[in-house]
N, C-alpha and C positions, 0 to 999 in steps of 0.2 A: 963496308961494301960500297964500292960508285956505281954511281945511277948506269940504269940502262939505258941506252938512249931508246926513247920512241920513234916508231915508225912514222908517223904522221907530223911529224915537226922537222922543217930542214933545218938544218944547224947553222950556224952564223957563214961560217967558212964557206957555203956552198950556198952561202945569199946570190952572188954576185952570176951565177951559172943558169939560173933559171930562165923559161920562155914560155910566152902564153901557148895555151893548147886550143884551139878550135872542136869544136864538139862538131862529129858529122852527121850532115844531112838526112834522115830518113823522109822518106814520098809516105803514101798512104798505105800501103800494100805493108811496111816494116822495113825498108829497102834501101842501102846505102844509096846515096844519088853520091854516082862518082865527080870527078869532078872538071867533067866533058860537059855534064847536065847543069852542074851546076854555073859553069861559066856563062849557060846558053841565056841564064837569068839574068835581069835588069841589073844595070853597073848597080844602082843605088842600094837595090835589097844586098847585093853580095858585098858591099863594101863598106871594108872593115876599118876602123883606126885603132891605132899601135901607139900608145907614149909612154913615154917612163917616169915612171912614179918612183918618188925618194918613200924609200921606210926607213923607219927609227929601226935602228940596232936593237933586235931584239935581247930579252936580258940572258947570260949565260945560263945553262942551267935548267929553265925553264921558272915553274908555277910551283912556289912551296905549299904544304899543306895549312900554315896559315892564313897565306894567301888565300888558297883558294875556298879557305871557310870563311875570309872575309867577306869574298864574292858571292861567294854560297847566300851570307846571312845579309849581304847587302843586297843581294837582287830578291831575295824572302822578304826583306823589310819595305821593300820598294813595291811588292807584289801586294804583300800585305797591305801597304798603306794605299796603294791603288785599287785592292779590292774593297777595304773599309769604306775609300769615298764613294765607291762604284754600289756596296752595298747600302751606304748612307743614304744617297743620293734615290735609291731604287726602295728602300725603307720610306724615305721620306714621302717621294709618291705616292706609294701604297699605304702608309698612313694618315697620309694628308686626306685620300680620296675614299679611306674607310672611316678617318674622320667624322668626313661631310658626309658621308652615308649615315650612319650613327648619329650625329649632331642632327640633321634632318628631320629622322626617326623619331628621334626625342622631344623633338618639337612639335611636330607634327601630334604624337602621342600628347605634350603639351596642350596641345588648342586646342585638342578635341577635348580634352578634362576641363579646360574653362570655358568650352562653347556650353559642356554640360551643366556647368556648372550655373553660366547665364539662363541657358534654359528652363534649367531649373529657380533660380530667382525669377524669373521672368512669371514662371507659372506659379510662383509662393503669392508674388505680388497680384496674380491676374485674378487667383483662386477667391482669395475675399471681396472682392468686386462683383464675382459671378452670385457669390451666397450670398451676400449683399442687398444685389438685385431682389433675388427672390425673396429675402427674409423684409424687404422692403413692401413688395408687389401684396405680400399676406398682409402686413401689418395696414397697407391702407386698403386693400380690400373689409379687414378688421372694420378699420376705422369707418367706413363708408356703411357698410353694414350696423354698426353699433347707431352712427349717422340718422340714417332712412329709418331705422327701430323710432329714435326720438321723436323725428317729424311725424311720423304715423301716428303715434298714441300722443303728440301735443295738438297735431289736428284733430282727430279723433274727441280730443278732451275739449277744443273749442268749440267745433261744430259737429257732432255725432252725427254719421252717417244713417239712413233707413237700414234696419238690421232684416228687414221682411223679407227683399230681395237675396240676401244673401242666405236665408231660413229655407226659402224654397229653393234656391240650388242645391244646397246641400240637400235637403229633402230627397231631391229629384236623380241624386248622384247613388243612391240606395237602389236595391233590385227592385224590381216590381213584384206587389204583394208584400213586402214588409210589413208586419204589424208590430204593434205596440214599441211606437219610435217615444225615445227620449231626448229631449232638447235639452242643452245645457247653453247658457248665459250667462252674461255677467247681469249682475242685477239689477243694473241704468237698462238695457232691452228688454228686460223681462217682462213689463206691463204694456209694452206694444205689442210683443208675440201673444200673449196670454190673448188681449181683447183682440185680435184679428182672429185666433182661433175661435172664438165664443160665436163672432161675429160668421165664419165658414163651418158654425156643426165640426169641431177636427177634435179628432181623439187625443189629442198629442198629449206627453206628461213632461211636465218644465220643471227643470234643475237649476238653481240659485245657485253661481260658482262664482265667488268675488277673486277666484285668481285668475279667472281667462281676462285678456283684454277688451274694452268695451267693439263693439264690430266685430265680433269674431262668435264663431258657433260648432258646437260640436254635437252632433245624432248619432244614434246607437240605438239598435236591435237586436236581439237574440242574436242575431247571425251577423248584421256589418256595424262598421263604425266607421264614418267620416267625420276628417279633422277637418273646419274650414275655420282657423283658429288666426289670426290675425298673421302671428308669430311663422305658422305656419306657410301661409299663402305668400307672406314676403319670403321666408325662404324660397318656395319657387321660384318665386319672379326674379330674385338673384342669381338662382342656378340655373334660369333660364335666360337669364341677363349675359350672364358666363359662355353658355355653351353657344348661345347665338353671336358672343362677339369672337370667340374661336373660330366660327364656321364663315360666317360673313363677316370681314375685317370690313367693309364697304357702308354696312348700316352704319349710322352716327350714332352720336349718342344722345342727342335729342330725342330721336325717333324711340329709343329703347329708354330713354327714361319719362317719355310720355305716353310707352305704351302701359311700363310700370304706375305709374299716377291714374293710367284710366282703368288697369286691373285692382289696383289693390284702395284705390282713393278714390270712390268713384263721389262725384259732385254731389252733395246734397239740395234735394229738391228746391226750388225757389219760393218762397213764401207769395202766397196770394195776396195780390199788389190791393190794400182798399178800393171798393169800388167808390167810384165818384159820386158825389152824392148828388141827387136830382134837382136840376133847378126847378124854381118854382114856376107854374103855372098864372099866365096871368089872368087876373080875377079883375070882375067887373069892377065897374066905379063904386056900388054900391054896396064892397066889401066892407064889414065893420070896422073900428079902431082897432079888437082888438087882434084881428090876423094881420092887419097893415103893423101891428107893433111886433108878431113873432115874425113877417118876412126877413128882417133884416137879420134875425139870427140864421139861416137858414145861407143868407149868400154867403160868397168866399169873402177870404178876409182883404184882397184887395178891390172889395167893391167902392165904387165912388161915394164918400159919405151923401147923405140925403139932408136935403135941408128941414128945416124945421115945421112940421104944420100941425095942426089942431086936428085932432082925431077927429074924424064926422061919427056921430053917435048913431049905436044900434038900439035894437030892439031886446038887447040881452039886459038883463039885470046889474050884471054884475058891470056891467063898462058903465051904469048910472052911477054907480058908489064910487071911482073914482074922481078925485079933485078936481081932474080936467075937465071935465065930464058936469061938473056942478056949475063951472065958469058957463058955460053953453050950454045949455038947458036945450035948449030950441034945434032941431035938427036942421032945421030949412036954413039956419044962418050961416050956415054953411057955404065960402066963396066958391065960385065954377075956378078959380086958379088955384085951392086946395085939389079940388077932385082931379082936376091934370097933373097934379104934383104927384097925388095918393096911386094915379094909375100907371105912371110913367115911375115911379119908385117900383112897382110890381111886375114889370114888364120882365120878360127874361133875356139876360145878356146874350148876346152873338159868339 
């Protein structure tokens, strides 16, 4: 069977007859503009060029069907491989910029796991520091206490304080009317409270306790008991040490460790300084030898030695029976420059 010719393809034979066609005018309405109207228009819009173009001979026949599967899979392959880069191209953005979203993300998620993580170190390392601290602040609280304990009963054991004062505090810290108080002691106080009582008529009954510390005392009646026990009273003054440097940061610690010294260490009495002893009176000329011989025991020891003289003899017996006393028999032999010496040795110093 030969082909049918198609209507849409001019055939070779009838190349050379063909002429362009103008397409007409329509206005705005849908409306031929004849071409009265249209001449009425500017030369330039209406004017046209005409030139002749050479075409290749087209081939007899037309388009085989291999041909035109070439075309087919050649403008396929072309389509295809222009969509591939156009989809490459549009992939690659969209995963480059979900990428970096995601990349981001993961970082972000990163640094916040090692911030915690520093945080965490930070706080392992700060934590024994803080317990530290405190495990510090006990241990020489400890130590200061254990401290102040020593110096108490090393004082205490060099100069024992008067326990009387602190007997009638405690006393006096009981209700009124209390009868039949018991004192308890350490056994170094005990023969000063005993004889003050004997000494004030007091009813009191005294206990020998060699385990209280010396200075320290403990009363008891039927009804109360006050500790004023050494051990005791420094513990307050520590908890009172404590709570006052909580409250006032401002006191020093002078002030609160010489309020503690004047609570719990109070100064023991001063010994009564000897009285000085009298100088002598001076005595007439006609003092015997033998009080002109005890004067000189009687002055201080840096008195000016005295020089040497012949005792002037009394009327005593017994200053006859000495040696000196036998040389000089005679009282009137006696020089007036002995008797200025005897009385000016007796005189009393300024």
């Amino acid at each position: 069977m030969g082909e049918k010719p198609r209507s849409n393809r001019i055939p070779a034979v009838h190349a050379d007859e063909w002429r362009s066609w103008a397409m007409p005018s329509i206005d705005d309405d849908g409306q031929v503009v004849n071409a009265e109207k249209k001449a009425q228009k500017p030369a330039d819009e209406s004017c046209e060029s005409v030139e002749d173009v050479d075409i290749d001979e087209l081939p007899q026949g037309g388009l085989s069907a291999e041909e035109f599967e070439a075309i087919v899979r050649e403008a396929e392959l072309e389509g295809f491989a222009k969509g591939r880069e156009e989809g490459f191209k549009s992939g690659h953005d969209d995963g480059y910029e979900a990428g970096q979203h995601k990349g981001a993300l993961e970082m972000r998620q990163q640094l916040v796991a090692e911030q915690q993580k520093f945080q965490a170190l930070a706080e392992a390392l700060m934590a024994p520091i803080d317990t530290q601290d405190e495990k510090l602040e006990g241990l020489l609280l400890a130590t200061i206490t254990r401290l102040a304990r020593a110096v108490v009963n090393r004082e205490l054991a060099q100069q024992p304080v008067d326990i009387l004062p602190v007997v009638r505090e405690a006393i006096g810290a009981l209700p009124a009317g209390d009868a039949h108080i018991n004192v308890h002691l350490n056994p170094s106080d005990l023969e000063a409270v005993e004889q003050y009582c004997r000494e004030q008529n007091l009813s009191w009954q005294f206990q020998s306790d060699s385990a209280m510390t010396a200075g320290g005392v403990k009363v008891s009646t039927r009804d109360s008991h006050v500790d004023y026990s050494m051990e005791k009273r420094l513990d307050e003054v520590i908890a009172r040490y404590l709570s006052q440097q909580d409250v006032d940061e401002s006191t020093s610690d002078e002030q609160l460790l010489s309020e503690m010294a004047h609570n719990e260490l109070p100064e023991p009495e001063p010994e009564p300084e000897p009285e000085p002893e009298p100088e002598p009176e001076p005595e007439p000329t006609t003092q015997t030898s033998a009080n002109a011989d005890e004067a000189p025991a009687r002055e201080p020891h840096d008195a000016q030695p005295r020089p040497d003289y012949s005792p002037e003899p009394g009327n005593s017996p017994e200053l006859n029976k000495s040696p000196e006393l036998k040389e000089n028999p005679e009282p009137n032999e006696t020089s007036e420059q002995e008797k200025e010496t005897n009385l000016q040795a007796h005189e009393p110093k300024p």
